[in-house]
Structures are given as C-alpha cells and as structure tokens.
C-alpha positions as CSV (number, residue, x, y, z in Angstrom):
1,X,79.4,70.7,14.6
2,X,82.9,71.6,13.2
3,X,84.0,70.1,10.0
4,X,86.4,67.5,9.7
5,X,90.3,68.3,8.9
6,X,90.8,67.2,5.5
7,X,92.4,64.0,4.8
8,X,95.9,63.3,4.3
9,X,97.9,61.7,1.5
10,X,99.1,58.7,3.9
11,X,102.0,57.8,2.5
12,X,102.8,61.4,2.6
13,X,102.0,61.8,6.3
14,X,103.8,58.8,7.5
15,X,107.0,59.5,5.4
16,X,107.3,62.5,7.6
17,X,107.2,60.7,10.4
18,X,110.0,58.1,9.2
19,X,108.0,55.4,7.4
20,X,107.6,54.4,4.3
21,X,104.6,51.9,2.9
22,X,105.4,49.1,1.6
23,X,102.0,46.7,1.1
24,X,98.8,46.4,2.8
25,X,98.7,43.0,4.9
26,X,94.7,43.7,6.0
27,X,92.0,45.5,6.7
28,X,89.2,45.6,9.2
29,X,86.2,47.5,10.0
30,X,87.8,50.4,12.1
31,X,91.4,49.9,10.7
32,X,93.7,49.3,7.9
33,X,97.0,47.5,8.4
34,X,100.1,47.6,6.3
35,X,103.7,46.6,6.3
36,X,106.5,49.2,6.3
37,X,109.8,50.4,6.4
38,X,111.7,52.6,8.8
39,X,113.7,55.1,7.1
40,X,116.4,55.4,9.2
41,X,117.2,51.6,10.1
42,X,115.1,49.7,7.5
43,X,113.4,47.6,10.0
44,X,110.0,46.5,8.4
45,X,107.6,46.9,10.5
46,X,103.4,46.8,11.0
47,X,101.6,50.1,10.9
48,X,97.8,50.1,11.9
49,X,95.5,53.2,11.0
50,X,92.2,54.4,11.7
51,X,90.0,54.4,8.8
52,X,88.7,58.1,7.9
53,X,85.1,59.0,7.4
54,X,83.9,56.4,9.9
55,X,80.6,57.3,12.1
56,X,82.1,57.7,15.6
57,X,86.4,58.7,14.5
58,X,86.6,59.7,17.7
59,X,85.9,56.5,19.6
60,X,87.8,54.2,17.7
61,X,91.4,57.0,17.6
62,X,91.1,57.1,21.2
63,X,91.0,53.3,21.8
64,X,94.4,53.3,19.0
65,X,95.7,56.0,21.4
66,X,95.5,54.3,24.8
67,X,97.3,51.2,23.3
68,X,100.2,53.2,22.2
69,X,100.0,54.6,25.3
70,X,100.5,51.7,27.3
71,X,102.6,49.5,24.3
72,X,105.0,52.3,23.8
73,X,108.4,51.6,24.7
74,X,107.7,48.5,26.4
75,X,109.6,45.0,25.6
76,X,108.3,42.1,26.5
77,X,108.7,38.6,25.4
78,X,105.0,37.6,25.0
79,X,103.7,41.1,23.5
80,X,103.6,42.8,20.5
81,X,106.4,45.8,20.8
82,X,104.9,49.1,20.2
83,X,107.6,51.4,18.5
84,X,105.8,54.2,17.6
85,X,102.9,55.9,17.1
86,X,100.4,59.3,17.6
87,X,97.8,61.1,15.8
88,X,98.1,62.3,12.5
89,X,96.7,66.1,11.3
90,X,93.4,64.1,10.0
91,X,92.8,63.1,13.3
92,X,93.4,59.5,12.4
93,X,95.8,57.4,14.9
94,X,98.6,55.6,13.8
95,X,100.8,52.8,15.5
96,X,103.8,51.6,14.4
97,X,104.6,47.6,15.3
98,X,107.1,44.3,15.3
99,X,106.1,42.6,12.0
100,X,105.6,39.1,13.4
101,X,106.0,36.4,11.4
102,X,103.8,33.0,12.0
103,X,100.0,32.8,12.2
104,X,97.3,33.3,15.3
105,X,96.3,30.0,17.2
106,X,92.9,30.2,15.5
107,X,94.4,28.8,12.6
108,X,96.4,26.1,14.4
109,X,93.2,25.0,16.1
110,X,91.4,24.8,13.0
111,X,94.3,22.7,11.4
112,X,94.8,20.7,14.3
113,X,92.4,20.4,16.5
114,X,92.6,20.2,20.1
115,X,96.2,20.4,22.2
116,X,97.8,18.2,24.1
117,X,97.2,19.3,27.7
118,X,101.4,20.0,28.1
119,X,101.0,22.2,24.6
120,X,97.8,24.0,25.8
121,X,99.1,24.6,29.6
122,X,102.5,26.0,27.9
123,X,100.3,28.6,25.8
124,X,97.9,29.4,28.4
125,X,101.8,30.1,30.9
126,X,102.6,32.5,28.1
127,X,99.4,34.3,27.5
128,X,99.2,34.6,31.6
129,X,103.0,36.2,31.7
130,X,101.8,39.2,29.1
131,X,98.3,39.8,30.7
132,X,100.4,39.8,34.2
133,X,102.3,42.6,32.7
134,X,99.2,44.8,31.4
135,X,97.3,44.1,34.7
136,X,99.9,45.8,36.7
137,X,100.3,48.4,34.2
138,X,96.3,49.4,35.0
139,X,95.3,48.3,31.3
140,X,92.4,45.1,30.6
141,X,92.8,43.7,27.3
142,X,88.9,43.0,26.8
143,X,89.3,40.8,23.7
144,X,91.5,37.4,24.8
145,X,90.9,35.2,22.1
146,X,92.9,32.6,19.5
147,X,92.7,35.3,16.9
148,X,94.7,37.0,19.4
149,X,97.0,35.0,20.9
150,X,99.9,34.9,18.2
151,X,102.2,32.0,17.1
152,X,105.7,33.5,16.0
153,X,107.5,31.6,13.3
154,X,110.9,33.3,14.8
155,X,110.3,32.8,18.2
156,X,112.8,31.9,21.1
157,X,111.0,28.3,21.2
158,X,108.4,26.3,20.0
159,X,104.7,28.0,20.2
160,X,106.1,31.3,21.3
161,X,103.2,33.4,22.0
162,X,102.6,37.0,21.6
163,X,99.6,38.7,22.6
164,X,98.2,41.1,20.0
165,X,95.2,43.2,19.3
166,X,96.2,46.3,22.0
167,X,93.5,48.1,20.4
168,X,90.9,47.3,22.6
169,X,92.4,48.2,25.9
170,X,91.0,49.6,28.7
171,X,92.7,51.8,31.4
172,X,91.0,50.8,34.8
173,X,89.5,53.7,36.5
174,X,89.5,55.9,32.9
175,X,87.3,59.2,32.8
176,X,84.0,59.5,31.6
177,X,84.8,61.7,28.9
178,X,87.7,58.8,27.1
179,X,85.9,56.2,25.2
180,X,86.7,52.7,27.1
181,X,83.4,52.5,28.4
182,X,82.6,48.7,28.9
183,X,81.1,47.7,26.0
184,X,80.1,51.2,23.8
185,X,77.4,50.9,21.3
186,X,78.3,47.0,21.1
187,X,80.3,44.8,22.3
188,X,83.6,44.6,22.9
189,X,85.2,41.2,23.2
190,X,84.5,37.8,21.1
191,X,81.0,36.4,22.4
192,X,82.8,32.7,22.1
193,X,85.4,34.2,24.9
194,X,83.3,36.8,26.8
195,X,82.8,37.4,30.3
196,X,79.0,37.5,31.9
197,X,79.5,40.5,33.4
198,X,80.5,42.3,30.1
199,X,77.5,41.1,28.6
200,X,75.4,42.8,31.0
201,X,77.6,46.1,30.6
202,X,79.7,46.2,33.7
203,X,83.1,47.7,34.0
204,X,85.6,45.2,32.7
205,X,88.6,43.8,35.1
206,X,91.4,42.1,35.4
207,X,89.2,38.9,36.3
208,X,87.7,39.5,33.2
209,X,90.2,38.6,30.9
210,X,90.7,35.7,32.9
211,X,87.4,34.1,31.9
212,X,88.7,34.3,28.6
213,X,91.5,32.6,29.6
214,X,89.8,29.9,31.2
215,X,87.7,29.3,27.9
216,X,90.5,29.4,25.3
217,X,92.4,26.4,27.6
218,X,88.6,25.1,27.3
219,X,89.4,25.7,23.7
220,X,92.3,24.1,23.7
221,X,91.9,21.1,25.9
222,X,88.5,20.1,24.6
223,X,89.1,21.0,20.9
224,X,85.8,23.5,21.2
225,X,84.7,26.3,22.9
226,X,83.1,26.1,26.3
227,X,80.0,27.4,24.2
228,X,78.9,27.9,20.9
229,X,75.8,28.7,18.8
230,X,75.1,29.7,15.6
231,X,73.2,33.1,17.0
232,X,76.2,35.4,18.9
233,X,73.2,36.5,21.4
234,X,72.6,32.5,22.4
235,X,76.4,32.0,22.9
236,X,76.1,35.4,25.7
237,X,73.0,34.0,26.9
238,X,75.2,30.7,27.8
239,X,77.8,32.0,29.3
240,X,75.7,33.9,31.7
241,X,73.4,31.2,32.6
242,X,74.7,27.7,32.1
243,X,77.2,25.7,33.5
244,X,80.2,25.3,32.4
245,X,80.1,21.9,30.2
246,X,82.5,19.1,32.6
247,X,86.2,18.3,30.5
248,X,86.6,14.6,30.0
249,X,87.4,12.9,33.2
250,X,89.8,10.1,31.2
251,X,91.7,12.9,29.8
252,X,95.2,13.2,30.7
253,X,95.0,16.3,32.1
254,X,95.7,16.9,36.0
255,X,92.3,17.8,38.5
256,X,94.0,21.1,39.7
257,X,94.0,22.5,36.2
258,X,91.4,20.9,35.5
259,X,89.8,23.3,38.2
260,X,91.4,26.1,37.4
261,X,90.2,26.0,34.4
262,X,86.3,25.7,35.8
263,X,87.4,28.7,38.3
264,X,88.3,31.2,35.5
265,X,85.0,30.4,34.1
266,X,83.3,30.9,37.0
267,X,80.1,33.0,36.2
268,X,81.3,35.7,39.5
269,X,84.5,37.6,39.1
270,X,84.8,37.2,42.8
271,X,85.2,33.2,42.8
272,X,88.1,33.5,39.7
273,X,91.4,33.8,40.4
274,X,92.8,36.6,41.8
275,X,94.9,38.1,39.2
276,X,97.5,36.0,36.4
277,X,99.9,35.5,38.7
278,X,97.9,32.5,40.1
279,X,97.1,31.2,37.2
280,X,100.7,30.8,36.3
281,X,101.9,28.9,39.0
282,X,98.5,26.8,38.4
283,X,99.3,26.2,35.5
284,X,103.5,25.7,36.2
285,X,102.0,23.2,38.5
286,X,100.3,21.5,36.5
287,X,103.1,21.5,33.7
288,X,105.0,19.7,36.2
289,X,102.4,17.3,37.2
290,X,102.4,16.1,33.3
291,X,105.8,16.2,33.2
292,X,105.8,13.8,36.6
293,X,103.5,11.6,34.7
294,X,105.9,10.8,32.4
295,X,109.0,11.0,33.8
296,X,108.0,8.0,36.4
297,X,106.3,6.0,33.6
298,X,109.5,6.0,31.9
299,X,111.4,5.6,35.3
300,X,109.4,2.3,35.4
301,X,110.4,0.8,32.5
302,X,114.0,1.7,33.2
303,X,114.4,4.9,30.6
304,X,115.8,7.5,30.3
305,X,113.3,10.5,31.1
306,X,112.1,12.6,28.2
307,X,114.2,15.8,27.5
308,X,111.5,18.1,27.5
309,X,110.6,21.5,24.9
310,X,113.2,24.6,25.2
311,X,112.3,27.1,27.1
312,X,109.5,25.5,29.3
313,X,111.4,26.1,33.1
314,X,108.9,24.0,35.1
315,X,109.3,20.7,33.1
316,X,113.6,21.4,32.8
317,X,113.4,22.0,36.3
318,X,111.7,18.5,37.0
319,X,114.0,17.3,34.4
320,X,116.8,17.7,36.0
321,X,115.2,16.1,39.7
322,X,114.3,13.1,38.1
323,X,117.8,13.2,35.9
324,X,119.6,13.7,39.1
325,X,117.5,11.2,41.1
326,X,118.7,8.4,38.8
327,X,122.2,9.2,38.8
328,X,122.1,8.9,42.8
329,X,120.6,5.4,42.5
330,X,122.6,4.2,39.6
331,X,126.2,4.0,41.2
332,X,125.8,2.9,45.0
333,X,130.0,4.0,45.5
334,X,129.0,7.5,44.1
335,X,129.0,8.6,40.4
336,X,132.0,9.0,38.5
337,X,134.0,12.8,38.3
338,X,132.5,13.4,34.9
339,X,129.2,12.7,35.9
340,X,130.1,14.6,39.6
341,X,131.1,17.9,37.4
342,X,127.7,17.2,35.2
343,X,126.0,17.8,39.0
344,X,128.0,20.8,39.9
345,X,127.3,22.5,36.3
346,X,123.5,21.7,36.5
347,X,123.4,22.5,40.5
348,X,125.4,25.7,39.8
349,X,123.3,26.4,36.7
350,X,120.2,26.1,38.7
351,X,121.5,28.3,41.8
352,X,122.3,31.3,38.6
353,X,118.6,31.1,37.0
354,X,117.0,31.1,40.0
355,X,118.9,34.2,41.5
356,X,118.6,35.8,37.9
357,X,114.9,34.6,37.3
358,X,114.2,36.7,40.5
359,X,116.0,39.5,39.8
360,X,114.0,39.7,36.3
361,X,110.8,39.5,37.7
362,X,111.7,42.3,40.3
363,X,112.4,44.6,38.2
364,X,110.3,43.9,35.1
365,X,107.6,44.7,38.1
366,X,109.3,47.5,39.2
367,X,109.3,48.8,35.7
368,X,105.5,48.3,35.1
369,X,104.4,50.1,38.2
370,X,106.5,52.8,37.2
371,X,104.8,52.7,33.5
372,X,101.5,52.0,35.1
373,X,102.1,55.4,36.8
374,X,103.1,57.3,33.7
375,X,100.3,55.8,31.9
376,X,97.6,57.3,34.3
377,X,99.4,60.8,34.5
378,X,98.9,60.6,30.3
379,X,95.7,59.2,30.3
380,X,94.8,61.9,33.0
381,X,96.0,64.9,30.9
382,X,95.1,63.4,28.1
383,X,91.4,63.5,29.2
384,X,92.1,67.2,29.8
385,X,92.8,68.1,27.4
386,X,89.7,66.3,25.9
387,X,87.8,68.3,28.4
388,X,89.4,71.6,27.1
389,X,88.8,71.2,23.9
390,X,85.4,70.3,23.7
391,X,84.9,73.6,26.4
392,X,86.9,75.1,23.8
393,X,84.4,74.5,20.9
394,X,81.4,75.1,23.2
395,X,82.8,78.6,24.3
396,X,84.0,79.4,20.4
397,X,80.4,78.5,19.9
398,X,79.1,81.0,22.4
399,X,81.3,84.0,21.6
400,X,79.9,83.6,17.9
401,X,76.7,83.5,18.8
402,X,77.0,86.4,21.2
403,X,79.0,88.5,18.9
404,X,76.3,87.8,16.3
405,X,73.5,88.9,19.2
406,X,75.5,92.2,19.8
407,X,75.4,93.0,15.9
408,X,72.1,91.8,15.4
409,X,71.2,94.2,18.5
410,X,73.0,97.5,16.7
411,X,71.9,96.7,13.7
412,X,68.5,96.9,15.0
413,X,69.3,100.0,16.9
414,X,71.0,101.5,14.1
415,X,67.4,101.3,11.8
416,X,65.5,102.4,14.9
417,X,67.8,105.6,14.9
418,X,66.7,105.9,11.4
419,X,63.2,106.0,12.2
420,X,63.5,108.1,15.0
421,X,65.9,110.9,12.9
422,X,62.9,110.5,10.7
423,X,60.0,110.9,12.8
424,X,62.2,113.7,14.7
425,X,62.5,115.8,11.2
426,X,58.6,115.8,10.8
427,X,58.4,116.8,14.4
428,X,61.0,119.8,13.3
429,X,58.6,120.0,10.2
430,X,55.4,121.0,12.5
431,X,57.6,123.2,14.6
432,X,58.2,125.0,11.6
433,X,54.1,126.2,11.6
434,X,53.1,129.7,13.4
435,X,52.3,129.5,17.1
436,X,48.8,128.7,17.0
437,X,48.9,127.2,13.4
438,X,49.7,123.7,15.0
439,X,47.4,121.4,15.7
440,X,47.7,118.7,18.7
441,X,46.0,116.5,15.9
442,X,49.2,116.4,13.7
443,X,51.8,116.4,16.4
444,X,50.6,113.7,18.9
445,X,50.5,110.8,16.7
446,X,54.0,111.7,15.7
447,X,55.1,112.1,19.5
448,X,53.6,109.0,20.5
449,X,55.8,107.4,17.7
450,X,58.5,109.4,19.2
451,X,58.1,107.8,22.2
452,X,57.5,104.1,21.3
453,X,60.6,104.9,19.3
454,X,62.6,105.5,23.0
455,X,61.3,102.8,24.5
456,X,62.7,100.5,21.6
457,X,65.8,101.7,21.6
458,X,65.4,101.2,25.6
459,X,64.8,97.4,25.2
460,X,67.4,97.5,22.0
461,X,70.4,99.1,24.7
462,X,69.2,96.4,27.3
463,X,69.7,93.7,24.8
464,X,73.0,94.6,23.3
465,X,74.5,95.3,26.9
466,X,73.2,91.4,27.7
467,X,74.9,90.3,24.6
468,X,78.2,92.2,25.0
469,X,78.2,91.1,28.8
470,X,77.7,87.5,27.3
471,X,80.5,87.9,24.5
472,X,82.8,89.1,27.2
473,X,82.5,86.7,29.4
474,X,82.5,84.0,26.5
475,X,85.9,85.8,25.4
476,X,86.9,85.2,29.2
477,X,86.6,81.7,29.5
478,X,88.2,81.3,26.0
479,X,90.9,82.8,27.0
480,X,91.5,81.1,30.5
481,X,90.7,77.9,28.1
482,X,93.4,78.4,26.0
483,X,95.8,79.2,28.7
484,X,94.7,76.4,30.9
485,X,95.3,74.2,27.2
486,X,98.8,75.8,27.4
487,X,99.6,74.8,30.7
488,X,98.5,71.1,30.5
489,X,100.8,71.2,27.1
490,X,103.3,71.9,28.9
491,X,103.2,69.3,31.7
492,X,102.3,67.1,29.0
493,X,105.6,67.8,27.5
494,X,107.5,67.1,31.0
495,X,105.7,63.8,31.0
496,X,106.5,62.7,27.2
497,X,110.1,63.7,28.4
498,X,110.0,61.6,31.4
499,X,109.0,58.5,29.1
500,X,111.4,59.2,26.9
501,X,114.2,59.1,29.2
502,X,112.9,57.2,32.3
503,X,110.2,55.1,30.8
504,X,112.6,54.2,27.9
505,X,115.6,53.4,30.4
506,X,113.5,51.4,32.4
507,X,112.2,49.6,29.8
508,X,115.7,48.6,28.6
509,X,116.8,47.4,31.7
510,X,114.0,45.5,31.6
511,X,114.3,44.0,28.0
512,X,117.9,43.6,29.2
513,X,116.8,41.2,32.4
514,X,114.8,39.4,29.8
515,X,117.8,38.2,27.8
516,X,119.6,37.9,30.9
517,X,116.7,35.3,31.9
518,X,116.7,33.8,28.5
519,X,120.4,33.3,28.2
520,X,120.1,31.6,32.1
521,X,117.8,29.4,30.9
522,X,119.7,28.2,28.0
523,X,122.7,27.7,30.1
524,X,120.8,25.4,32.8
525,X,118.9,23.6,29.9
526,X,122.9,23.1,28.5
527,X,124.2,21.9,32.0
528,X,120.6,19.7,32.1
529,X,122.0,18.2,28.7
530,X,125.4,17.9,29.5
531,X,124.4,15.4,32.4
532,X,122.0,14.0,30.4
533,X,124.9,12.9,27.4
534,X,127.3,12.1,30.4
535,X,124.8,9.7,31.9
536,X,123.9,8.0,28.6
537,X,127.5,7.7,27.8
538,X,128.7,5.7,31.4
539,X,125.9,2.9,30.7
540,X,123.5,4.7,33.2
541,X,120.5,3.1,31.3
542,X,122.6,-0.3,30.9
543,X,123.3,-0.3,34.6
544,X,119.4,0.1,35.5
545,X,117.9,-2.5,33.4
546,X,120.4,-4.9,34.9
C-alpha cells in the first residue's frame, strides 16, 4: 500500500486557490466546515473539507467530489449554490459554498411543533422544485431530512427553503469502482426518513427520496415522525414492515394530500409517485384547496378574502379568482374604470407570468439535461481515471517486483559463476598432474560439481529470462497506462472547458429565467394588490354586506 501524501497547511492550500479562513462554523465526523472569504470579491462564503487520517479517505473525497460535480455552477432558488471546489494535493476534497443565513427546519420543529398544513405543503412545494432539478440531472440525494431542508433568514419570502447536504449524492447508474454504492459499510440516510428498500441495500432512486418526502410532510403535519424508537435498527424495522400510522381525519388538511402523503410512503417504490414533478402539482393542488377553504368561508360572511404569503403562485393565483369573482357580483352595471384597469393589470399580469413561468421551466429543464449529460461524461472519466490509477499502482507494483526477480536472479547467477570459476581452477589444478598421475577419484567429484553447477546456472538463465519477460511487459502496460492517463486528461480538459463555457452560460440563462420568474411574480402579486386596495377603497365590502 502506498503512503499517504503529506498533509497540507490548510489555510495555506486554500489561499492559493483564492480563499482565505475566517472561523470554523462545525464539524462532523467525515468533514470540517468553516466560513471564508474570497480574495478577489470578498464574498464570505462556506468551505467544507474532508477530514485527513480518516479510515476509508477515499470513500468519503469521492462522495465531496460528485457533489461539486453536480452543484457546480448551478443556480437554483431552492439549492445550496456550489461555487467552487476540487481536490487538494493531500487528497482531501474541498467545496466552496453560499453562506446561508437562518437555521434547518429541525430546529423550527423543535421550537414549534407541528405546521399548519398551508406552511408544511409550501415547504414540501419547495423541497419538491430542488429534488426535481437533481432528478433530472441523474443525481439522488439519499439523505432528505429536516436537518437538511434549510430555512434562509434572507430569503425571497417567508420559509424559503434550500436543500443542503450535497455530500451524500448519488449518480444513477455510477461505476462499481466510485463509492456511491447504496448504503457502504452503513447506512446512508437518517433511519427516521429512510426508504425500505435502502435498508435492505438496494440501489437508491429517485422514488427514494420521495419516501422521505412523504415522511418529513408526516413530520410536519403530525408534529412527529411517521416512526420513531429509541433503537435506530427498530425505527428501519418499521418502516419496512408496518403501516404507515393514519393522519388525523378532523385535521384541516385536504384527502388528496392527505394521500399523497400515504403514497410516498408507500413500502414499494413502484406504488410512489413517479418522479417530483407530481408531487408538486399534488401538492399546488392541495395549496389551493386550503386556500379555497378559506377564501369561501370568508366569502360567506361577506369578507374580503385573505391576501395570501409572497411568493406562493397557487394561492395568488386563486386569490385573484375569488378577488375577481366578487368584483363581478358586486356592481350589477359593471365595475367602475379604476377597478376595470385593476382587471386589465391583474389579467395582463397573469397572461406575462404564465408565458414567462413556462419559458423558465423550459429552459431550466433544458439546462439540467444538458448538465445531467456533462455530469455523466465527468463522472465517466472520472472513474477512469480511477481505473488507471489503481492499474497504475498494480503495474508499478509488478515492475518492482519483477525488476527485483531479475536481480535477485543475477545475483544468484553471478555467485554460481563464482563457484563454478572456482571448481573450474581445481579442475585446471588436476590437469596440471602428469598423464597417468590423475586419478578419476579426485576429478569426478569435482566434475559432477561441474555439472550440477551448469544445470544451476540452466534453471538461474530460465528464471531471469521469466523475470525480464515479466518486467517488460510490466514496463509495457505502464507505459500504455500512462499514455492512456494522458489521453483521458486530455478529454478531461475539453470537458472542464465545455462546463466552463457552456455549462456556465447555460446556467446563467437559467439563473437569469429565475429572476425573470421572480420579478413576474411580484408584478402579478402587485397587480393582485392593486385590485385588491381599489376594491376596498369603492365600498366593495360595504356594498356586499348590504
């Protein structure tokens, strides 16, 4: 086994690379996490390393590796943005992060207890839109959770998720040789959130972060996990055998997500949904359901209907029906031309979102397959160049040992050539005698050594021949090795290239369509508002409770 390179000075290595260390803000057991600064444009940031000297190095860098594969470059509303990241000359990984500010949805549950089913369904929408975006990138998060799922102080709205934790990806269909098997020497996932079949060691998928979906809106909705023990192995054995427990039937929360939620739990990947996508417009349905509920309440008693949270398109959406619905039935010779222009605006508003809301989608889809393609190419070179090296070290390995066969051989053939210049002399030394004066006595015994000494050296040629045969051909393979290592650097370098340039354009179109979305959004929640004042301010509510 080769030794380990020796460790770098961190700070040292990471200045190089731009950063400098600011504070540690944690530290786990394969990782340490810390806050920095980038040199060149002073944006702090989150750098998470690999911890040295750990049993398997090799495992836990190559699960850092595959998420900054698949984070890097890519901007997305609901997760973490990657900005940089590789190995360092240790052999420890490194990635570079946002520094989020907030805290996870662990500690809000533990603060608050359960959600309101609106608050929980709006989380779940979220957490759904960034495993929707991994999914079709080829990656499965393995480790949904509320430790995970991150609340950001500084978000666009209220209980703006980010997922977090990329260090436990998986690429679907990954080689053998990469180390994203299911679970690895334990594990991987929270047993309070895990799927059955990862417990029994199958092949994560996309269906099973879904499960965990289902069980942290469990989480949510009934203020405790779908199971729980005090023993981790109980809380597997659960999930893989017992029913899910039913939700309150008086709570307000509507029967289709009320089965959706039992679907993602379902103990067969098969019967879950079939990818995030559905679960959204579940649970957009379901959002809009809730917001039905109270909109006709409140149309009941004569109210206004409640402006609902920012951002949240379903319920503004149904907002503006209902808000729309009233001003039709509040002025039977047709609404004044403020309140007309209020229409138009939100009408026109609406018509803009949903043409830009498409266009958004399109291409942040577009711009996933495209990573999703770039990320296998890596991933695939990646692994071999994995392959190489470890042929690399075997064949090293083999060209020692056969160039210390061949010397071993000579050496022994050089001390039989001793012997036998030896033996040979005394042989000369009998010759020496008169004819007749030599007996076969004294010069058989040193002829039979002559000959055993022949047949030595024989066996001696026949090994060192192996052995040079075998160092040749081990210098052979090392050298197609390293040229074939060359080779794959070098389409490894086209493909760093191509995500540098078309990865990173995509991915600011993308981010661009985002903001785009965003700022429609805004505008339609403004023209929903702008009716809304306009209708408050003709007497709209004094007109209905008349």
């Amino acid at each position: 086994m080769t030794d380990r390179p020796p460790r770098l000075n961190l700070s040292d290595a990471l200045r190089t690379r731009g950063y400098t260390l600011l504070d540690r803000l944690g530290t786990g057991a394969t990782a340490d996490v810390f806050e920095a600064r980038h040199l060149s444009t002073s944006r702090r940031v989150a750098i998470k390393v690999t911890k040295a000297d750990l049993p398997d190095p090799w495992r836990v860098t190559e699960r850092l590796i595959t998420a900054w594969n698949v984070g890097r470059g890519l901007r997305h509303p609901h997760l973490v943005t990657t900005l940089d990241g590789g190995r360092l000359d240790d052999g420890r990984a490194w990635v570079a992060m946002e520094r989020l500010r907030g805290h996870d949805l662990q500690h809000e549950l533990d603060v608050h207890g359960r959600f309101e089913p609106s608050r929980a369904l709006r989380i779940g929408l979220q957490l759904c839109e960034a495993l929707l975006v991994l999914h079709r990138r080829g990656v499965i998060h393995r480790d949904v959770k509320p430790e995970n799922i991150f609340l950001c102080a500084s978000g666009q709205f209220a209980d703006h998720v980010k997922l977090i934790d990329l260090g436990v990806l998986r690429v679907e269909d990954d080689s053998p040789h990469r180390a994203h098997e299911s679970t690895g020497p334990v594990i991987v996932g929270t047993p309070l959130y895990l799927a059955p079949e990862l417990a029994r060691g199958t092949q994560p998928s996309p269906q099973s972060d879904l499960y965990a979906v289902g069980a942290v809106l469990y989480h949510l909705i009934a203020g405790a996990p779908p199971f729980d023990a005090e023993d981790p192995t109980a809380v597997i054995e659960r999930h893989m055998h017992e029913p899910v427990p039913r939700l309150l039937a008086g709570s307000p929360l509507p029967e289709p997500v009320r089965a959706l939620v039992y679907r993602c739990l379902a103990k067969d990947p098969a019967d879950r949904p079939a990818s995030p996508l559905e679960v959204v417009a579940a649970l957009e349905h379901g959002l809009m359901l809730l917001a039905g509920d109270q909109h006709g309440a409140s149309g009941e008693a004569g109210e206004i209907p409640a402006v609902p949270p920012a951002g949240v398109v379903p319920e503004w959406r149904l907002f503006a029906d209902t808000l729309c619905g009233r001003v039709d039935t509040c002025w039977e010779q047709g609404p004044p031309p403020a309140i007309r222009r209020a229409l138009a605006w939100v009408a026109g508003a609406r018509r803009t979102l949903d043409e830009v809301e498409a266009r958004a989608h399109q291409l942040r889809e577009r711009t996933d397959v495209q990573a999703r393609g770039r990320i296998e190419a890596r991933t695939r070179l990646e692994g071999q160049l994995l392959q190489i090296e470890a042929a690399l070290g075997s064949g090293r390995e083999t060209l020692v040992d056969a160039t210390h066969d061949v010397d071993h051989a000579v050496r022994q053939r050089e001390d039989l050539d001793a012997v036998y210049r030896q033996t040979l002399t005394e042989l000369q030394a009998l010759g020496a005698v008169p004819f007749g004066g030599i007996s076969s006595a004294d010069v058989l015994p040193v002829a039979a050594r002559l000959r055993e000494h022949l047949a030595l050296r024989n066996e001696l040629d026949q090994d060192a021949m192996r052995a040079r045969q075998v160092e040749a051909q081990a210098a052979e393979q090392v050298a197609m090795l390293l040229a074939e290592q060359v080779e794959v650097h070098r389409v490894f370098a086209d493909v760093e290239l191509a995500e540098q340039d078309e990865g990173h354009r995509a991915e600011l179109l993308a981010a661009r369509a985002a903001d785009e979305l965003l700022a429609a959004q805004r505008a339609f929640e403004n023209a929903c508002l702008n009716l809304y004042l306009r209708y408050v301010e003709r007497g709209a509510l004094t007109s209905l409770s008349m």
